[in-house]
C-alpha positions as CSV (number, residue, x, y, z in Angstrom):
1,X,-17.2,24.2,5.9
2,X,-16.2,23.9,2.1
3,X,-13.4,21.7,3.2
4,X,-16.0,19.7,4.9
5,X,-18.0,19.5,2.1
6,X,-15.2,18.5,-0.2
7,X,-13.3,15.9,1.9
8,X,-17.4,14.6,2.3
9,X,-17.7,14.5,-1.8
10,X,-14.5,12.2,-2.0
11,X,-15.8,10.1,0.2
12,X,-19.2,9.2,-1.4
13,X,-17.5,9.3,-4.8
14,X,-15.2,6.5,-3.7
15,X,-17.7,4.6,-1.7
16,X,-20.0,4.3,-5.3
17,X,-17.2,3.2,-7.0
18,X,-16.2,0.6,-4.4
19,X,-19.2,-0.7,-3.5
20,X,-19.3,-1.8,-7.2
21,X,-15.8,-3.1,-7.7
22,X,-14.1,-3.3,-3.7
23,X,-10.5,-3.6,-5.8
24,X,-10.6,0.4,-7.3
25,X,-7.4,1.7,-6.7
26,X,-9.2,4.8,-8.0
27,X,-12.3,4.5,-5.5
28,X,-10.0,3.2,-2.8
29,X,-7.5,6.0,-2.9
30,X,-10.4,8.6,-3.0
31,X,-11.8,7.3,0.2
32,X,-8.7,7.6,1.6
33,X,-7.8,11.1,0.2
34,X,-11.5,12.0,2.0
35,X,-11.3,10.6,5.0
36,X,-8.0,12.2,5.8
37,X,-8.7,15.4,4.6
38,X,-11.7,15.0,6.5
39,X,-10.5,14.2,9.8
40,X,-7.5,17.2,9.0
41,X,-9.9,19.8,8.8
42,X,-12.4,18.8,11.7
43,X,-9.0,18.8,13.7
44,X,-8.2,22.2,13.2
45,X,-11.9,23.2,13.5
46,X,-11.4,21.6,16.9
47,X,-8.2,23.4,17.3
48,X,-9.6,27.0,16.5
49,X,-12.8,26.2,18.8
50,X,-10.8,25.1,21.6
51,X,-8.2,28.4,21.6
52,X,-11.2,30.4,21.5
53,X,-12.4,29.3,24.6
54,X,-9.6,31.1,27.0
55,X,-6.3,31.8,27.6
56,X,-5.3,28.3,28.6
57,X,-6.9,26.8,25.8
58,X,-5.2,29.0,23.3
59,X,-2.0,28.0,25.5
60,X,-3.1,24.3,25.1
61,X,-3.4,24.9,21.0
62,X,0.0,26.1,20.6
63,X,1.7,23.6,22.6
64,X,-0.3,20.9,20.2
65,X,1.0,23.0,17.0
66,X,4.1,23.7,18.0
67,X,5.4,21.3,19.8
68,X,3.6,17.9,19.7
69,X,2.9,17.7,15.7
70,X,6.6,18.8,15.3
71,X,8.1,16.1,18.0
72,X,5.5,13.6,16.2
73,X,6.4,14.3,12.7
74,X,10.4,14.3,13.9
75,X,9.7,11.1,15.4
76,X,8.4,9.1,12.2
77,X,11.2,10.2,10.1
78,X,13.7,9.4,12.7
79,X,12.2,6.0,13.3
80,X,12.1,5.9,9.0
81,X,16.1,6.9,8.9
82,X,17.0,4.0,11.5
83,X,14.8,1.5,9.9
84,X,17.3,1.6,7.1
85,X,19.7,0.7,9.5
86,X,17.8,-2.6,10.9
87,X,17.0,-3.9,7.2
88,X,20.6,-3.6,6.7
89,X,21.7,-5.3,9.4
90,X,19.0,-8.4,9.1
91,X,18.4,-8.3,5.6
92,X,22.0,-6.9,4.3
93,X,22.1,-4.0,2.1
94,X,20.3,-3.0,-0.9
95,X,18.7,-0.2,-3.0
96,X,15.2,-1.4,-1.5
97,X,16.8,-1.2,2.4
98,X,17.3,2.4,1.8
99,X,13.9,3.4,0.9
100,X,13.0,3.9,4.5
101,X,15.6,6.4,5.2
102,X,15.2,8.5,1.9
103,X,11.3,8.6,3.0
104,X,12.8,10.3,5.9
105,X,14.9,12.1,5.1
106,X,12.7,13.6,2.0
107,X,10.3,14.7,4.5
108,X,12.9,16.7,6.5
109,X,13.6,18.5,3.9
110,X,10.7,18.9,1.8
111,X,8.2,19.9,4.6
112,X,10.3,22.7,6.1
113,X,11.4,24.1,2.4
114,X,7.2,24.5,1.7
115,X,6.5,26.5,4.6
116,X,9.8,28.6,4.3
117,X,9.1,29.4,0.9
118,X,4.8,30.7,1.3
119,X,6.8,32.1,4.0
120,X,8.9,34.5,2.2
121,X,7.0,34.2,-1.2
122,X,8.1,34.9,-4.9
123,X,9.2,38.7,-3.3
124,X,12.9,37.7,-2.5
125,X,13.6,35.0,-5.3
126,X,12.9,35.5,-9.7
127,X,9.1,34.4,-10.0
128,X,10.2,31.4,-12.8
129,X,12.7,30.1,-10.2
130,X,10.7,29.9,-7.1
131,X,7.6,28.9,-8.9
132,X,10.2,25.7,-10.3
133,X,10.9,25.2,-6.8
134,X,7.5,25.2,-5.6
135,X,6.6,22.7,-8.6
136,X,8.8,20.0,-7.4
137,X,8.2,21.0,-3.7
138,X,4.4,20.8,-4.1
139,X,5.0,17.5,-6.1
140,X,6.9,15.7,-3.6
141,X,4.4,16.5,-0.9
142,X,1.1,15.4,-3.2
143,X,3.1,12.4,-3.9
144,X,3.6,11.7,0.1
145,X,0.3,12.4,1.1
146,X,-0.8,10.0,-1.0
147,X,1.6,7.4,0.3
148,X,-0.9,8.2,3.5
149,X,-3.8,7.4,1.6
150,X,-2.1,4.5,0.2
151,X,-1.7,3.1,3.7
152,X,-5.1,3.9,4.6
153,X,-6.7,2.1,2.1
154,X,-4.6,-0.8,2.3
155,X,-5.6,-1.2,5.8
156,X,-8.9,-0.9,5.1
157,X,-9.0,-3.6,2.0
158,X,-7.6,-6.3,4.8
159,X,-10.2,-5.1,7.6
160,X,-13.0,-7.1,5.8
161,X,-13.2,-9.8,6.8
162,X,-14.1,-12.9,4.5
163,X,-16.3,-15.6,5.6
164,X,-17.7,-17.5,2.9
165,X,-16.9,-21.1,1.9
166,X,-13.5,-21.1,-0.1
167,X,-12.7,-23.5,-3.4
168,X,-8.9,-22.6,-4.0
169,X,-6.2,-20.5,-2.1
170,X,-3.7,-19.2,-4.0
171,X,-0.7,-18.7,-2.3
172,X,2.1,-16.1,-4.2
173,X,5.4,-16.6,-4.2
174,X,8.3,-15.0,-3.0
175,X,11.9,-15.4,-3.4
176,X,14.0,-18.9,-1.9
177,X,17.5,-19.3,-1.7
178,X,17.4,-23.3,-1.2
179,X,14.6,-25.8,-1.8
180,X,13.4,-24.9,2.5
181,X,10.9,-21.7,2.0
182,X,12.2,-18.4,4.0
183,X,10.0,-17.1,7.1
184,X,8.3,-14.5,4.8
185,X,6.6,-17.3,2.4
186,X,6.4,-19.6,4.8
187,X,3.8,-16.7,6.5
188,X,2.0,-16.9,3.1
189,X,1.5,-21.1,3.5
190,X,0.9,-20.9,6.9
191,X,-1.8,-18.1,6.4
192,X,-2.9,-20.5,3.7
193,X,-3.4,-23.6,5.7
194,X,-4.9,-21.9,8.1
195,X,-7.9,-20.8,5.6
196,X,-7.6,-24.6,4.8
197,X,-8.3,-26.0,7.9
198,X,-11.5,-24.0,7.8
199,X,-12.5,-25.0,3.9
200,X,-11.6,-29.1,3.9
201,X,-12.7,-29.1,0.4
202,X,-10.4,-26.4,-0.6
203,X,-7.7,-27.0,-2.7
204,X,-4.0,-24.9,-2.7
205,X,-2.6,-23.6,-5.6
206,X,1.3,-22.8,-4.9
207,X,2.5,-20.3,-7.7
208,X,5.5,-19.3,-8.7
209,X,8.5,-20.1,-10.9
210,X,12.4,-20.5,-10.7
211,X,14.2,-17.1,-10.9
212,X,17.4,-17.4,-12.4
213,X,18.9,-17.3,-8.8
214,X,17.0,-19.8,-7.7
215,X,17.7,-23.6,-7.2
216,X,14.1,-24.9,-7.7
217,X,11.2,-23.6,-8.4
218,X,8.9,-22.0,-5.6
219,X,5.8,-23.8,-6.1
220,X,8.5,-27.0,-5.6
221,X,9.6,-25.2,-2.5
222,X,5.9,-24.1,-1.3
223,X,4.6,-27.4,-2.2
224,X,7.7,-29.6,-0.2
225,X,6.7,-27.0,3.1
226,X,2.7,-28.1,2.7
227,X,3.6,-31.8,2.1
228,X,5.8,-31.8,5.4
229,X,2.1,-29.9,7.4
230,X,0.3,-32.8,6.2
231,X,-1.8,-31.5,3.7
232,X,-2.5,-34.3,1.3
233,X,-0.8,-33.8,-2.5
234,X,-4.4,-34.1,-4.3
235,X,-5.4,-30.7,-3.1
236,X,-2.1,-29.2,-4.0
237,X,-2.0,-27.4,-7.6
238,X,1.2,-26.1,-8.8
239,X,1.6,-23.1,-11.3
240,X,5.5,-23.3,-11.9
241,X,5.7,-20.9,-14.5
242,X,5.3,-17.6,-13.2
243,X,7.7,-14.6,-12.6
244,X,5.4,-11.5,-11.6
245,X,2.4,-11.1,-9.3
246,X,0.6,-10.5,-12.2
247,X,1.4,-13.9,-13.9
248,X,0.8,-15.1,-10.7
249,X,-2.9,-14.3,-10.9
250,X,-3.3,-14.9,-14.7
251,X,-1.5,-18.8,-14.7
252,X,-3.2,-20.1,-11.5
253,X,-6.9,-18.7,-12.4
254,X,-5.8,-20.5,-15.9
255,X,-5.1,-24.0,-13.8
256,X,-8.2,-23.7,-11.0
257,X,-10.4,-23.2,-14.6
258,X,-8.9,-26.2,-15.7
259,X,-9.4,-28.0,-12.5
260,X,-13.2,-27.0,-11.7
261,X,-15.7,-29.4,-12.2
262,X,-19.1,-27.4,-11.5
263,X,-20.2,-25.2,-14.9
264,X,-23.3,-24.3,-13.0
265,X,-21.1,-21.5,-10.4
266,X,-17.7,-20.0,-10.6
267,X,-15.2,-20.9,-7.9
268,X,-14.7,-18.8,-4.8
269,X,-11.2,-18.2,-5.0
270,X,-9.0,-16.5,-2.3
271,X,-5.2,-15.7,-2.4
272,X,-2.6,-15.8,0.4
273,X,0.0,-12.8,0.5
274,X,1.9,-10.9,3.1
275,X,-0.3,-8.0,4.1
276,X,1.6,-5.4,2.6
277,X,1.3,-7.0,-0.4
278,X,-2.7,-7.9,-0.4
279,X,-3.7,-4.5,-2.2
280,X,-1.0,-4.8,-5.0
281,X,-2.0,-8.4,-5.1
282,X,-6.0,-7.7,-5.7
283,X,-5.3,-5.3,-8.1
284,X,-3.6,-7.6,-10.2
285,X,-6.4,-10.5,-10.2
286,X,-8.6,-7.5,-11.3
287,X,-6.3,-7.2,-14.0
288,X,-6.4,-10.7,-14.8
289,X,-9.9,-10.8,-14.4
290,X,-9.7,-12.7,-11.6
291,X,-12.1,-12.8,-9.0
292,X,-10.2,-13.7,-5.1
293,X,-10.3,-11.5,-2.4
294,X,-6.4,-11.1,-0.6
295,X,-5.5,-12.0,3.1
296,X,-2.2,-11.0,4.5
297,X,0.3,-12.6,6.6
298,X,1.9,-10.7,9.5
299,X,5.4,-9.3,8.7
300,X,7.8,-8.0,10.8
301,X,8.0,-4.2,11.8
302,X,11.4,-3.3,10.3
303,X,10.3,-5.5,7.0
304,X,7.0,-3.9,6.9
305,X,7.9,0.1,6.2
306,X,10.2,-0.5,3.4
307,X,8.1,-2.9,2.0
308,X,5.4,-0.8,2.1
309,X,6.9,1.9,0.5
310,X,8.0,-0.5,-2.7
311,X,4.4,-1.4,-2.5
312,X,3.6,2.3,-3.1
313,X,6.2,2.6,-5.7
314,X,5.1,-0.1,-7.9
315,X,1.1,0.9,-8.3
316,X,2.5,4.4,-8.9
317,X,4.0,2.5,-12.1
318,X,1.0,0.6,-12.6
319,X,-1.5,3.6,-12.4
320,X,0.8,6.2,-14.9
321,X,-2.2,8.2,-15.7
322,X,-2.8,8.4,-12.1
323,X,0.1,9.8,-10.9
324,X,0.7,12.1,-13.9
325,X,-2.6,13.4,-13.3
326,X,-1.2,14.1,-9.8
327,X,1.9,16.2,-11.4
328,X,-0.1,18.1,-13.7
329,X,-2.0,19.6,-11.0
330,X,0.8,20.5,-9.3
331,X,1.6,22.1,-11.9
332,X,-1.6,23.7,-12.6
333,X,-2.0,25.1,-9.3
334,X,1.8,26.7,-9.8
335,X,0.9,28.3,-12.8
336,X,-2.4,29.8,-11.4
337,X,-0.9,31.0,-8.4
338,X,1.6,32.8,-10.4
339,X,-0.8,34.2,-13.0
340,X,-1.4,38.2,-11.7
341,X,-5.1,37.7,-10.7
């Protein structure tokens, strides 16, 4: 019941803070945190009521223990480790491509390493070495876990669904190899136009500059693509001068400011991602003080997981405090567990 009651106080923490600000990471991820931790510990509840009831259902429980959540958690990794695979065969092979697999194969080693070692305890190994090993251990799996969370609350930014009247539409850009955009941006127009179609008076704002890679710009890429769908150049804006999703946000709510005729009411602004990026992407118009609300364009399964996991990567870089505050109590809950209590 403590669990309960914990899990429960995450929850209502997080909802405060998001019903204030929806674009918390903070009040997002502790949500997140509570609603799986919640839904953990109401399982095994379930799991302990049910093998109380008889023979069968204590037969029924182990089965689900030790078999299903074992073939389950095998599965994921597996699928993770041959994800690497496709991306390198479709997308040819990088240091991002390989995320997948080291996801997986982390988690086949980390997971069984943490129960062997509260297995055995500090009895058969020095106390300041297996405490060091429990550290990093205890670290890695925090640091997963909230990968789940991650997930969860990305998920549940994009399940609101925005129906008011739309002045601009941002649409980020992504990287071009020729002035004809790749299927992952065009996604982002497309999703863009269709939110368009809907708000005639709208106007698109294509952003993004010319990486040194690049042959044009691609706003001058995005901008050719919504020419050739018919969308008249007088609602196009083009921020060309951007390199990060942050200067993304900051240079086009710069040019919409610029644009706006009507000092009586700010614009309603929205921005067009993919959707693993729509999180990363409203956290960074909070940053630029921004006010647009992310929707995400469908990406394809093999894409998705890695890209998911860079997501993950990056606001654990943006949020330091966060995830050293995450470290530390690892660390803390080491040092208490080793302290002769």
């Amino acid at each position: 019941m403590e669990f309960v009651i914990l899990a429960s106080c995450f929850i209502i923490i997080g909802m405060v803070v998001l019903l204030r600000e929806r674009r918390s990471f903070f009040g997002g991820m502790s949500v997140a945190f509570g609603s799986i931790f919640l839904t953990l510990t109401l399982l095994s509840l379930l799991l302990v009521q049910i093998g109380e009831v008889s023979n069968k259902g204590s037969f029924i429980v182990l089965m689900i223990v030790y078999l299903l959540f074992p073939v389950l958690f095998l599965g994921v990794n597996i699928f993770f480790i041959v994800n690497t695979h496709i991306m390198n065969t479709k997308e040819g092979r990088s240091v991002t491509a390989k995320l997948s697999a080291l996801l997986g194969l982390n988690l086949l080693i980390v997971v069984p390493a943490f129960f062997y070692l509260i297995t055995i305890g500090s009895g058969e190994i020095h106390l300041v070495l297996f405490s060091a090993i429990l550290f990093l251990i205890l670290s890695d799996l925090l640091i997963s876990f909230l990968f789940i969370c991650y997930l969860f609350y990305s998920w549940m930014y994009q399940m609101i669904p925005i129906k008011k009247q739309i002045d601009y539409i941002i649409v980020l850009g992504s990287g071009i190899k020729s002035e004809e955009v790749p299927p992952l941006l065009k996604s982002r127009l497309d999703k863009a136009i269709e939110y368009y179609v809907k708000n005639s008076s709208s106007k698109i704002v294509v952003s993004g500059g010319q990486g040194a890679d690049e042959p044009v710009s691609e706003a001058f890429a995005m901008k050719k693509y919504l020419l050739s769908q018919q969308i008249p150049e007088e609602k196009i804006l083009v921020e060309d001068a951007s390199t990060t999703t942050y200067e993304n946000m900051k240079f086009s709510k710069k040019i919409i400011f610029e644009d706006w005729k009507n000092d009586k009411e700010n614009p309603k602004i929205l921005f067009s991602t993919n959707n693993y990026h729509v999180l990363r992407g409203a956290l960074y118009a909070r940053k630029a003080q921004l006010k647009a609300e992310g929707v995400g364009a469908p990406t394809a399964l093999y894409f998705l997981s890695t890209a998911l996991i860079r997501e993950y990567i990056a606001l654990l870089m943006l949020y330091k405090k966060f995830t050293i505050s995450m470290i530390f109590l690892c660390l803390l809950m080491v040092i208490l567990s080793a302290l002769p209590i």
